[in-house]
C-alpha positions in Angstrom: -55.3 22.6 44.1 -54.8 19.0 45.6 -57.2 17.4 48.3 -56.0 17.8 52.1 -55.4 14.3 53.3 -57.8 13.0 55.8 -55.1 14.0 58.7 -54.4 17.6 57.2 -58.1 18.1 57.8 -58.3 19.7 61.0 -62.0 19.2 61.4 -62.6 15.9 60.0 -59.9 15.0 62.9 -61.5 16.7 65.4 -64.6 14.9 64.7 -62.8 11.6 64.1 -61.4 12.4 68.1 -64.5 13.2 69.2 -66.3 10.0 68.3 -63.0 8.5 70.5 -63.6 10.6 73.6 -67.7 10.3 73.1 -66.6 6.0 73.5 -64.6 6.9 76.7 -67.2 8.8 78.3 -69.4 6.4 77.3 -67.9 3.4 78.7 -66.6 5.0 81.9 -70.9 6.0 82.2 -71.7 2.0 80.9 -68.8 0.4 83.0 -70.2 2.7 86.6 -73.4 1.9 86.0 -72.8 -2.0 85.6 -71.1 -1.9 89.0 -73.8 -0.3 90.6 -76.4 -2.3 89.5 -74.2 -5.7 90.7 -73.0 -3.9 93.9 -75.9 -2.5 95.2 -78.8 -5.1 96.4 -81.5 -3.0 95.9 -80.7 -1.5 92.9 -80.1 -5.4 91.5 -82.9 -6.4 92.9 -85.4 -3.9 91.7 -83.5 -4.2 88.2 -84.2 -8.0 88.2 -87.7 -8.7 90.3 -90.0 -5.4 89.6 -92.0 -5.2 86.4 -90.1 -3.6 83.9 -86.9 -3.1 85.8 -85.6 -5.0 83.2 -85.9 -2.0 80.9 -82.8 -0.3 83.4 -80.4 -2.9 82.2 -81.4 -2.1 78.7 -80.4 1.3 79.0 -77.2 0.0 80.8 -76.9 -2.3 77.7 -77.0 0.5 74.5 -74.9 2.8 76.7 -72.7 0.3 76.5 -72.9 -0.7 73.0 -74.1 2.3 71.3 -72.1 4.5 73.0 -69.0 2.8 74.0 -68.3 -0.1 71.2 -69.8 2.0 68.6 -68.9 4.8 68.9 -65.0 3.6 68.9 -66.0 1.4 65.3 -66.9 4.8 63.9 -63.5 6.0 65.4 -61.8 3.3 64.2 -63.3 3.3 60.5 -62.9 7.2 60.1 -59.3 6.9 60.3 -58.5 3.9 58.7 -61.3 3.7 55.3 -59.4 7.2 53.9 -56.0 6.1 54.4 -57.5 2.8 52.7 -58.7 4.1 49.6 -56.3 7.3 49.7 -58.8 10.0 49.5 -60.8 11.9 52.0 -64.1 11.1 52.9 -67.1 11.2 51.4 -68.6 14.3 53.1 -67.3 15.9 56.3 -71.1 17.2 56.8 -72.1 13.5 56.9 -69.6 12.8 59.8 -70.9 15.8 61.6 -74.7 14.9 61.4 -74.0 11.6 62.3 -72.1 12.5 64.8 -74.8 14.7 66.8 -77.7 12.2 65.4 -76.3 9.5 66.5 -75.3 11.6 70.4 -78.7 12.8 70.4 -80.4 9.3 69.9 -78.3 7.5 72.1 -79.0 10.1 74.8 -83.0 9.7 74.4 -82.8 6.4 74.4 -80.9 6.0 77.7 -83.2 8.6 79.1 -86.7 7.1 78.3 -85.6 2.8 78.8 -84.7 4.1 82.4 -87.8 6.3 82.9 -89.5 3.6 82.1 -88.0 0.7 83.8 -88.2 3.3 87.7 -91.9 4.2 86.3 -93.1 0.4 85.5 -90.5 -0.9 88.2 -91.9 1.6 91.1 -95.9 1.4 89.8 -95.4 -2.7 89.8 -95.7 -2.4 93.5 -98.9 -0.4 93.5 -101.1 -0.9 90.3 -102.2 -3.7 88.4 -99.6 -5.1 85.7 -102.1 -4.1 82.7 -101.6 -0.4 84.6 -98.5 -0.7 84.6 -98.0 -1.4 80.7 -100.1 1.8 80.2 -98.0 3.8 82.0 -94.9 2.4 80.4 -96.0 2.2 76.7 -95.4 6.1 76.2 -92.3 6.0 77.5 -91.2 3.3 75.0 -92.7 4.8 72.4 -90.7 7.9 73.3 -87.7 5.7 73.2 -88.0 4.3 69.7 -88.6 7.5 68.2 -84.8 8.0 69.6 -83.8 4.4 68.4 -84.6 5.5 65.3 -82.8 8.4 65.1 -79.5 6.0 66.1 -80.2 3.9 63.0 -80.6 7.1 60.9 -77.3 7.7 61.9 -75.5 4.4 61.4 -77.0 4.3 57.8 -75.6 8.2 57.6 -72.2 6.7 58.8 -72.9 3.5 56.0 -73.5 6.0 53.3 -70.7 8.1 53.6 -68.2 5.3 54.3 -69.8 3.4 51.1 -69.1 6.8 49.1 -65.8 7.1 49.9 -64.8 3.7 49.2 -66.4 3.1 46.0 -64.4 3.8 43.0 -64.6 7.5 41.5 -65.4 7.6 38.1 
């Protein structure tokens, strides 16, 4: 019985097309969110002058990059390394945890960089700024427990793409 090729495989496709529609949400979440931090005052100026505001453009900044530029590399390289090397990938169960790792730590990191830059940002105003790195540093810690779930996932997404491109024996 022969292999499907990558585009007979109905999920592997639908996983490669979800990575591409993960990018657009992404970037149409990155792209809103860049507007209204330039286009509303307060919102720039509490991103840019309160302690730890800073960490809200972060968040702004992976969205953007983790979601929306990654996300359509992954795209990009699912389709074209099979066609490459005619034959399918590695593992489809890679794609899919990779996939939902790499979702999932995205997410957490968005979540906690701008939980912490409105906790630090809105404390900075009240509390001493040795206060207000106490009540951040959770928050951040939180966060690079999800940053490393997105580089578990892009060295998933290395792995398989490494498999299926080296030569079988």
């Amino acid at each position: 019985m022969s292999q499907l090729q990558p585009w007979e495989n109905e999920e592997y496709v639908k996983y490669t097309l979800w990575f591409i529609f993960a990018c657009v949400i992404y970037s149409i979440i990155g792209f809103s969110w860049g507007a209204l931090m330039g286009g509303i005052h307060e919102f720039r100026h509490f991103v840019d002058h309160r302690l730890h505001g800073n960490l809200i453009v972060r968040a702004h900044t992976h969205i953007n990059l983790l979601g929306w530029v990654e996300m359509a590399i992954f795209a990009a390289v699912y389709y074209i390394v099979p066609r490459l090397v005619k034959r399918p990938i590695y593992s489809l169960k890679l794609v899919k945890v990779h996939f939902w790792t790499h979702n999932l730590g995205l997410i957490g990191m968005v979540v906690f960089f701008t939980t912490a830059g409105l906790v630090g940002g809105m404390a900075s105003t009240e509390v001493s700024p040795a206060e207000v790195e106490a009540l951040v540093k959770p928050w951040l810690r939180t966060m690079g427990i999800f940053g490393s779930l997105v580089l578990l996932a892009n060295c998933i997404w290395a792995y398989n793409i490494f498999m299926t491109c080296r030569k079988p024996k």
